[in-house]
Backbone as a chain_set.jsonl record, in Angstrom:
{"seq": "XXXXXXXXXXXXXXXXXXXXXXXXXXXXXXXXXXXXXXXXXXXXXXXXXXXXXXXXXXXXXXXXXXXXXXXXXXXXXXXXXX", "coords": {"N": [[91.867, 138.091, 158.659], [92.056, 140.918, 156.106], [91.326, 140.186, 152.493], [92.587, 142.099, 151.078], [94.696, 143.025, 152.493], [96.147, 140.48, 153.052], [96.655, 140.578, 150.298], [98.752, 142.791, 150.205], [100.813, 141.891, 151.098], [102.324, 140.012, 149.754], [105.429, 139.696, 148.67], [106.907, 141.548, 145.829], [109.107, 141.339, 143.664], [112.012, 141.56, 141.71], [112.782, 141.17, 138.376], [115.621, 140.105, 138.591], [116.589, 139.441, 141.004], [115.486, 136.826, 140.841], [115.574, 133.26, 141.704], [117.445, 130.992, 139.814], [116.252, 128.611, 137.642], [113.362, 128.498, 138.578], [109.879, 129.003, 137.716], [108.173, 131.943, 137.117], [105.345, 134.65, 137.191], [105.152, 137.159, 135.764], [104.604, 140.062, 136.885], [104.563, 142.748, 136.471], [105.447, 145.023, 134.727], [108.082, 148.043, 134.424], [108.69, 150.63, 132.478], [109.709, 153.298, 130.888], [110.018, 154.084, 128.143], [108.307, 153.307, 125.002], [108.633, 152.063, 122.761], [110.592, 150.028, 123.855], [108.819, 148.351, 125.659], [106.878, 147.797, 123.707], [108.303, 146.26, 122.217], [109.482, 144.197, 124.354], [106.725, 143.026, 124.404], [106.314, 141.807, 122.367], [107.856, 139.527, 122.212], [106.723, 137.57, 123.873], [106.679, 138.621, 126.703], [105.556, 140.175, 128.673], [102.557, 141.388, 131.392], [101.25, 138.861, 133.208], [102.651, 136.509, 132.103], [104.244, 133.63, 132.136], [107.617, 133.268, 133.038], [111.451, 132.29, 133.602], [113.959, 132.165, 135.083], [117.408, 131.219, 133.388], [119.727, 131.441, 133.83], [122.085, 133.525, 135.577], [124.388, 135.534, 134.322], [127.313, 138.042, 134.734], [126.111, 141.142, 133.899], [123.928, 140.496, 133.324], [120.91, 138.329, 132.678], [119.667, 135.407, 131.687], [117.122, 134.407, 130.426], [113.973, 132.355, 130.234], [110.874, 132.385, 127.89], [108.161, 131.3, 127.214], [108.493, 129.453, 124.923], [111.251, 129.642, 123.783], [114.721, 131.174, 124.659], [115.877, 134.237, 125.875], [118.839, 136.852, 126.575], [118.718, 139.278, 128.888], [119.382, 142.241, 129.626], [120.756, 143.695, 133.14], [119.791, 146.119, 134.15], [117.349, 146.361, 132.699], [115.91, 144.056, 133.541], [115.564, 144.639, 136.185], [113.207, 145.797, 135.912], [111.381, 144.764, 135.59], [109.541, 143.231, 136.721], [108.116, 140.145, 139.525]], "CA": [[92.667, 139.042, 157.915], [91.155, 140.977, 154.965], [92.184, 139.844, 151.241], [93.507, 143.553, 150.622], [95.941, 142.735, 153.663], [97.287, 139.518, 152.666], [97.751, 140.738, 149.503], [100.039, 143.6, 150.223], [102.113, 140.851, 152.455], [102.723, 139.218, 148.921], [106.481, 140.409, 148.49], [106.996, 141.457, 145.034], [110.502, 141.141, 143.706], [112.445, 141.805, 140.342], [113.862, 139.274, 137.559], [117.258, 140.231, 139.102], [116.672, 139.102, 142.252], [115.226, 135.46, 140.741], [115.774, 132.16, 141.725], [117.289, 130.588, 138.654], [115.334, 127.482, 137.536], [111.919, 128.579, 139.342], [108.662, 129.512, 137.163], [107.661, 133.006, 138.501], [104.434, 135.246, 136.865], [105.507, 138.588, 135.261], [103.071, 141.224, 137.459], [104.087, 144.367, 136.176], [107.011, 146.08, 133.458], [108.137, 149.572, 135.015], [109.755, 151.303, 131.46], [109.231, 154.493, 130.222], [109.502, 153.742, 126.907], [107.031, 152.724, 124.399], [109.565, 151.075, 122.179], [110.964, 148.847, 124.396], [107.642, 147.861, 125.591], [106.231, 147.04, 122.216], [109.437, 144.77, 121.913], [109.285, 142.811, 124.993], [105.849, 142.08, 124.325], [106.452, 140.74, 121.129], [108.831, 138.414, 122.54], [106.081, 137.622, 125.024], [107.408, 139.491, 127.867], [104.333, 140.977, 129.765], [102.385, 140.953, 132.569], [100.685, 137.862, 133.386], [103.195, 135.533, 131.08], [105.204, 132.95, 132.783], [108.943, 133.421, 132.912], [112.164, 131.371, 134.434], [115.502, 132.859, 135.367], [117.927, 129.755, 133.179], [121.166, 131.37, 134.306], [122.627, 134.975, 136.063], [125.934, 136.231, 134.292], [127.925, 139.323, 134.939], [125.83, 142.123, 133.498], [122.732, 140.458, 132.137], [120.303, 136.973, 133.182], [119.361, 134.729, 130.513], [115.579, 134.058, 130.658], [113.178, 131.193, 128.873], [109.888, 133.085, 128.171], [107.455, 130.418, 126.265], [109.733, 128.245, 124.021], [112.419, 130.39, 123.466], [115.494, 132.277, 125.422], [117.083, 135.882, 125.66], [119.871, 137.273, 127.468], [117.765, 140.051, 129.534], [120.393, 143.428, 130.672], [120.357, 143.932, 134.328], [118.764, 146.878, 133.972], [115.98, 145.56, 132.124], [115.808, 142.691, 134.502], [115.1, 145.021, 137.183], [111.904, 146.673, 135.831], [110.753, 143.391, 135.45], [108.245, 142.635, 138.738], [107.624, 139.299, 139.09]], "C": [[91.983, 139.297, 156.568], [92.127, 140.119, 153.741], [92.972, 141.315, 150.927], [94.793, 143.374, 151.598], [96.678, 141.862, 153.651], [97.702, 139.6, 151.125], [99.079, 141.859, 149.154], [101.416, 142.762, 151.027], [102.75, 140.0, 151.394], [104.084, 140.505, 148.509], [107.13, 140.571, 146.547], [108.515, 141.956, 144.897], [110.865, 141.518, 142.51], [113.002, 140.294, 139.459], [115.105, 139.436, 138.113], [117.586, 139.48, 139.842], [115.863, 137.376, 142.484], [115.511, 134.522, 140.998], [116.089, 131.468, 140.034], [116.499, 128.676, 138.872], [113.884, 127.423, 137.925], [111.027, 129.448, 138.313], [107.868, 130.376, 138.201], [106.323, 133.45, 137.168], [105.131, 136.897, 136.457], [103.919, 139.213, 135.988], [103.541, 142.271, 136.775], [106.076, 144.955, 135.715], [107.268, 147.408, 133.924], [109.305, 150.178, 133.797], [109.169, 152.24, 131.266], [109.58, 155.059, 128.769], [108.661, 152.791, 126.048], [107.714, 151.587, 123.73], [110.11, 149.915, 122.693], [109.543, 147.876, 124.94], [107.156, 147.256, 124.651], [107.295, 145.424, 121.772], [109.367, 143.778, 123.037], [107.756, 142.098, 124.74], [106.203, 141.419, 123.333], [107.808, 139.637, 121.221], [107.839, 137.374, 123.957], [106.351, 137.67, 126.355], [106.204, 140.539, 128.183], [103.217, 140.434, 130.949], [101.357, 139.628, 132.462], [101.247, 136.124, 132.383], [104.084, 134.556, 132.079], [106.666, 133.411, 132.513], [110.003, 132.886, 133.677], [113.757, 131.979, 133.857], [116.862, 131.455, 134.541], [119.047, 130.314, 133.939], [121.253, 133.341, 134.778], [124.135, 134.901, 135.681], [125.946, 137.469, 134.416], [127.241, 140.253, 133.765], [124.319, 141.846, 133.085], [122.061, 138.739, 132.914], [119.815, 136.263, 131.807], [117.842, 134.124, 131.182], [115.03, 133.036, 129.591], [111.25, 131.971, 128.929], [109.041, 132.427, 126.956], [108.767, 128.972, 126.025], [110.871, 129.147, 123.398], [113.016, 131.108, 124.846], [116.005, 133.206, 125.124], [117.889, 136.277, 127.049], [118.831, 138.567, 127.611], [119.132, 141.096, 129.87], [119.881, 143.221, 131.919], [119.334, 145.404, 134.619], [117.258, 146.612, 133.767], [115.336, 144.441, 133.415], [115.116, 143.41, 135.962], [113.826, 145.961, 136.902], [110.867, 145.828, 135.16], [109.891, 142.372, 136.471], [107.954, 141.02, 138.654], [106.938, 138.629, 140.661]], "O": [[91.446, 138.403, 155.914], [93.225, 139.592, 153.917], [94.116, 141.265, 150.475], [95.9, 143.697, 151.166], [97.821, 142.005, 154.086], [98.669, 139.009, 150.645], [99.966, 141.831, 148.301], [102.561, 143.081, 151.348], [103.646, 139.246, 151.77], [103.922, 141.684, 148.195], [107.778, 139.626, 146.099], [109.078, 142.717, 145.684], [109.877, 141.97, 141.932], [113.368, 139.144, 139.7], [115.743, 138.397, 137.937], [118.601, 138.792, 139.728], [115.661, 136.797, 143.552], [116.36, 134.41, 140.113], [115.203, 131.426, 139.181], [116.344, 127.924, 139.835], [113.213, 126.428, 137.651], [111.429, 130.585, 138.065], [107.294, 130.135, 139.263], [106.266, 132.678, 136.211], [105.573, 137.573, 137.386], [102.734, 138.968, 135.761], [102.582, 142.913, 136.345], [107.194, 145.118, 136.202], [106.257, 148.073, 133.7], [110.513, 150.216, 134.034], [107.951, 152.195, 131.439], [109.436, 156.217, 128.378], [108.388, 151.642, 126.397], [107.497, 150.405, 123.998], [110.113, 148.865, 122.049], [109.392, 146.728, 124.522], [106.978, 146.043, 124.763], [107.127, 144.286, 121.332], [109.205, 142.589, 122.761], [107.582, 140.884, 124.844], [106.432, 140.225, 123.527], [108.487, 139.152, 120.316], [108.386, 136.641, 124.781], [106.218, 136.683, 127.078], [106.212, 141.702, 127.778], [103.104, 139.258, 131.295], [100.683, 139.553, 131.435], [100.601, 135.11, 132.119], [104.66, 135.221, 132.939], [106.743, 134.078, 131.481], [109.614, 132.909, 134.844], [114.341, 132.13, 132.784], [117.212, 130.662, 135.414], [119.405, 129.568, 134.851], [120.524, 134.199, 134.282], [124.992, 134.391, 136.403], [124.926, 138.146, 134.288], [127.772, 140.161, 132.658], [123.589, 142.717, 132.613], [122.821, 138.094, 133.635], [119.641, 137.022, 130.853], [117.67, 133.529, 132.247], [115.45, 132.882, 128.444], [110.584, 131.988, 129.963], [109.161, 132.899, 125.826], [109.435, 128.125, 126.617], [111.112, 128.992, 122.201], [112.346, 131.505, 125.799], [116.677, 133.228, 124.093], [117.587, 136.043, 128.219], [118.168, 138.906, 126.631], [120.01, 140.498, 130.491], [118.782, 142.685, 132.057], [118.292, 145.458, 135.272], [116.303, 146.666, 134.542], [114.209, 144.393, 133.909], [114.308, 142.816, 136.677], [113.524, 146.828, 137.722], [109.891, 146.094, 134.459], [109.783, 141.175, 136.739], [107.515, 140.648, 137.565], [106.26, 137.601, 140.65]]}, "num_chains": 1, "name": "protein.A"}
């Protein structure tokens, strides 16, 4: 099997849809603003950063991204590839 073929078989998923407690890889931010962009990075929130789901409440997931946590929107959470 080529490598181009097993890596489309790699199922990419959202922060929404996370396992809480499990260390996933941020692949890829889908926003269409600049602003928000500029802000999650500077919270280090981009691609290739580690990230871990701590908890899922009603409207929003609480994330640990380095040494610090933020409450994430669901929204947000879902343009969040990981």
């Amino acid at each position: 099997m080529s490598n181009l073929l097993k890596g489309s078989m790699v199922k990419t998923m959202n922060l929404k849809d996370a396992v809480e407690g499990i260390e996933y890889v941020i692949r890829n931010i889908e926003t269409d603003d600049e602003e928000l962009d500029a802000f999650l990075f500077s919270l280090g929130c981009y691609s290739g950063e580690k990230i871990t789901v701590v908890s899922h409440l009603t409207g929003c997931c609480v994330v640990s991204i380095k040494d610090a946590r933020y409450s994430i929107d669901n929204q947000l959470a879902e343009a969040i590839e990981i």
